[in-house]
Each structure stands twice: as C-alpha cells, then as structure tokens.
C-alpha positions as CSV (number, residue, x, y, z in Angstrom):
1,X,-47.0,43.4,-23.2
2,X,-47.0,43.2,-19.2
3,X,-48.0,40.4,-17.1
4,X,-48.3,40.1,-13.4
5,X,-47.3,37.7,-11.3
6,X,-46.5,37.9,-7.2
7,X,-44.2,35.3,-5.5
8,X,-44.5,35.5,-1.4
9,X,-45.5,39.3,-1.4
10,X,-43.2,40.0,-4.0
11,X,-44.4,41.3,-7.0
12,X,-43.0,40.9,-10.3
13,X,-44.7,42.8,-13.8
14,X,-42.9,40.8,-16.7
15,X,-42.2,42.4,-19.5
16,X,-41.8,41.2,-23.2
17,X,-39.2,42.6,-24.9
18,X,-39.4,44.0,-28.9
19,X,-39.6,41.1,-31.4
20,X,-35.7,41.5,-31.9
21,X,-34.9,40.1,-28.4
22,X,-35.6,36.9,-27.2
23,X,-35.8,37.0,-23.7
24,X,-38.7,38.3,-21.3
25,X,-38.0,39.9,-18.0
26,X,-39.9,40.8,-15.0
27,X,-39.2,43.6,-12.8
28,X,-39.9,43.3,-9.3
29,X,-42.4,45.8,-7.8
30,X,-43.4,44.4,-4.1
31,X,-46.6,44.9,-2.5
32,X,-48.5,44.8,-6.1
33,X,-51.3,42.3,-6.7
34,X,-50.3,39.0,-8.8
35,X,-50.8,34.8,-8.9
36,X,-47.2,33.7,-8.2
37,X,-46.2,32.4,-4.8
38,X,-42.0,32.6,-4.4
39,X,-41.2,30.4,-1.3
40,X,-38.5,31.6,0.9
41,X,-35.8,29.3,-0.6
42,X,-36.8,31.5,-4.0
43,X,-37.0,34.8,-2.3
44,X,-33.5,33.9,-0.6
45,X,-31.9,33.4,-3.8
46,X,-33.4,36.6,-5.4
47,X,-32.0,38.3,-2.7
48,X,-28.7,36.7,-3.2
49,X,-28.3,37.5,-6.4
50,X,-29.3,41.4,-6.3
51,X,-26.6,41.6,-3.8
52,X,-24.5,40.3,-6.4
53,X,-25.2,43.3,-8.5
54,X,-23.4,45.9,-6.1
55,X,-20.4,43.8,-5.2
56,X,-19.8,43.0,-8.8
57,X,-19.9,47.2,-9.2
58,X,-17.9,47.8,-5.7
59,X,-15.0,45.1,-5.3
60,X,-15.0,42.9,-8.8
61,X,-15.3,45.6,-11.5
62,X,-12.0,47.2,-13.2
63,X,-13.8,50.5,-12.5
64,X,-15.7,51.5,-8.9
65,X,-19.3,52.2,-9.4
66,X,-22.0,53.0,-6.8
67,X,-25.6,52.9,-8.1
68,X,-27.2,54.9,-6.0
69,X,-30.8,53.7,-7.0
70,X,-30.7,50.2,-5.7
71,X,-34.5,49.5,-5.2
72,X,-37.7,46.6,-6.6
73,X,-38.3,48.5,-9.2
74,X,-34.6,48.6,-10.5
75,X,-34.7,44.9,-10.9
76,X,-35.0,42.8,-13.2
77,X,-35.2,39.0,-13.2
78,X,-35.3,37.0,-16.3
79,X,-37.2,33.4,-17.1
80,X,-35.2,31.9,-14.4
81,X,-35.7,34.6,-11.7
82,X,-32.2,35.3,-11.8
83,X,-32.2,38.7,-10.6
84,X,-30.1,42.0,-12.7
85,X,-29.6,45.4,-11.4
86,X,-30.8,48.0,-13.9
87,X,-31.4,51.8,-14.5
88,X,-27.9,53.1,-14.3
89,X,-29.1,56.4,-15.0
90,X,-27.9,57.9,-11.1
91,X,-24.3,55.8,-10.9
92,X,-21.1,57.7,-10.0
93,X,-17.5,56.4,-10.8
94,X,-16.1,56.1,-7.4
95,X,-12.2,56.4,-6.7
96,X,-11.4,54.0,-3.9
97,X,-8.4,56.0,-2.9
98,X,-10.9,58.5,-1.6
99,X,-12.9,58.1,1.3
100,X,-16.2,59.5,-0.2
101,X,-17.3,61.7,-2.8
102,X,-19.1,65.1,-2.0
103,X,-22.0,65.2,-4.7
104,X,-25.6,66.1,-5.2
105,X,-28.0,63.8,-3.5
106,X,-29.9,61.4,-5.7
107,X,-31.8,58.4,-5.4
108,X,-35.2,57.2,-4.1
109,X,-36.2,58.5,-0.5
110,X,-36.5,55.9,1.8
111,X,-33.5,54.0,0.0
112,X,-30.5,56.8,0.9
113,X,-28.1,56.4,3.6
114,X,-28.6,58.8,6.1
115,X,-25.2,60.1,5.5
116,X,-25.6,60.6,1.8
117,X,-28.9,61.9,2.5
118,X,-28.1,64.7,5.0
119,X,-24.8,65.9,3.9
120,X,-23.8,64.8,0.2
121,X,-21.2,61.8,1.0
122,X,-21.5,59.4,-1.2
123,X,-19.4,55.9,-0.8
124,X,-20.5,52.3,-1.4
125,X,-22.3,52.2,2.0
126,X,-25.6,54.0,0.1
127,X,-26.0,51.1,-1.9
128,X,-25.5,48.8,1.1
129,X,-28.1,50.8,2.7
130,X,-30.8,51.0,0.1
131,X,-30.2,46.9,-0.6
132,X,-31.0,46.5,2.9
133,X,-34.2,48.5,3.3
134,X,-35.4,46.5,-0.3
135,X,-34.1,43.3,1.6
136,X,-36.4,44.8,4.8
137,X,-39.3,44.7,2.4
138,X,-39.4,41.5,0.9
139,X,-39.0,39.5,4.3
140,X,-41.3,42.1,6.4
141,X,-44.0,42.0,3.5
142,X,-44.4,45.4,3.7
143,X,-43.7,48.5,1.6
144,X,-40.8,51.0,2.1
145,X,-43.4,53.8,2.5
146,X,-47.5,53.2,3.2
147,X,-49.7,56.8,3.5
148,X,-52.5,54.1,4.5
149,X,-51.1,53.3,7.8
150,X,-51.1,54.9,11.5
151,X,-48.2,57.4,11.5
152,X,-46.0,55.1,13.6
153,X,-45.8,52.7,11.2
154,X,-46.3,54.4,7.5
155,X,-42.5,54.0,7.3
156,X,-40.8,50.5,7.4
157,X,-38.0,51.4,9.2
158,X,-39.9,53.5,11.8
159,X,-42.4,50.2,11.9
160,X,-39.4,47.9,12.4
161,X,-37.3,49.5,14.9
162,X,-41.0,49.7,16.8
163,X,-40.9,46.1,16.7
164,X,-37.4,45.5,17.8
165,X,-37.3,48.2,20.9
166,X,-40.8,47.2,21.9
167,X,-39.5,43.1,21.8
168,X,-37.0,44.0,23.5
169,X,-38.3,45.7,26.5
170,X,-41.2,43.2,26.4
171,X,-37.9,40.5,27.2
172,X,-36.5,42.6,29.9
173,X,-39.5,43.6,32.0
174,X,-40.5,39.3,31.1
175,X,-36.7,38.6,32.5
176,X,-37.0,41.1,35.4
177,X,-40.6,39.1,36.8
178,X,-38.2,35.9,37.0
C-alpha cells in the first residue's frame, strides 16, 4: 500500500512493508504531488542525514564503497523522516590506495560526475556529485531534468548556473553605475 505525502516540494510515496515487518517507509520522489509540508529546519535535517549515508560508505566503513546511484528515489526515510540510502544494486568496492577505478559507467544521468561520466573514473567524488545535484533539487524546488521547460532551463544545473552568471553580471554592471 502507497501513500503520498509532500513536505516543502519534496515528495515522499510511503510504503507499507509485508505483514512480517513492522516499520513503514517513504521514499522520497521530489516534484510529485502530496499534503505534507517539510519546513526548512526538516528539509535540512533530511539532507543531513542522506549525507550521512556516503560518508558512513567512504571514510567510517571497514570496507570502501561508492554508490554510484545516490538520487530521491534511492531514499528512504522511516516514521521519523530519518533518512536511509538504499538500492545498492550499482556499488563498487573501492581501494583507497588507488586513486580511481577505471569501470563501466553506471548510474542516473544528471546524477554522474562529469569525470565518471565522460571517461570511466570512478572515485568517491561521483557520489559527492550526485548528493549535490539531489541537494540542488530540494532547495531549488525543481527537478533534475524538466522536458516542460524552455531549453535553457529543462536542466537544473544549466538553469542554475543561468542564475548565478546572470546575478552576477547584474552586480557588476549595478557596481560599475556607482
């Protein structure tokens, strides 16, 4: 059974385990429709705690792990809204004493680091990357990827670094007038 809720343009669908388990959990799935408002305090803390998940699997695990499919979708929060990283399905043991790890690209366009993307090298960094551009969403309110929208802004980081270069020269030619 699936219920869902949204908390400050975050979507969560929460999902009822079998009858053996006791718990419920909600995944997070931004930009869906849903009755739950998150304030920022909440959102800050859900954030907090996903970026728990990768440290815990990069600097505090016996054994190096990278994800590789850090995104909403692969997170679950429980009654509390304490957040868990899930589907490990794409994760790589990682050998710390090398500097990255040459392997087939995997993962969730929009999510990979441009590195791992382009040519294969795989380190911690893509799931510092991909926690970023899920971190991007919830605070912007907006989607990784929207088809809807003008073709300058259909991707979020296209749409954001818009926003910063166009602030920014909007500051100097303000400054210059001065």
């Amino acid at each position: 059974m699936a219920t869902s809720t949204q908390q400050s343009n975050v979507t969560a669908v929460s999902t009822t385990r079998p009858p053996a388990g006791s718990h419920s959990y909600m995944t997070i799935q931004c930009f869906g429709k849903s009755n739950l408002h998150l304030n920022w305090r909440q959102c800050f803390d859900i954030l907090f705690g996903i970026a728990r998940g990768p440290a815990y699997l990069h600097e505090e695990s016996r054994l190096r792990i990278v994800h590789r499919d850090v995104k909403a979708s692969n997170i679950l929060l429980d009654d509390g809204l304490n957040p868990k990283l899930s589907d490990f399905g794409l994760a790589k043991l990682y050998d710390d004493k090398m500097t990255h790890i040459n392997t087939r690209v995997a993962g969730t366009i929009g999510y990979l680091a441009p590195e791992y993307a382009m040519r294969g090298h795989l380190t911690e960094k893509a799931d510092v990357f991909a926690f970023r551009v899920l971190a991007s969403e919830i605070v912007s309110g907006r989607p990784n990827s929207d088809q809807s929208l003008d073709l300058e802004k259909v991707y979020l980081l296209d749409w954001m670094y818009l926003h910063v270069t166009t602030n920014i020269s909007g500051l100097d030619s303000t400054q210059e007038q001065e």
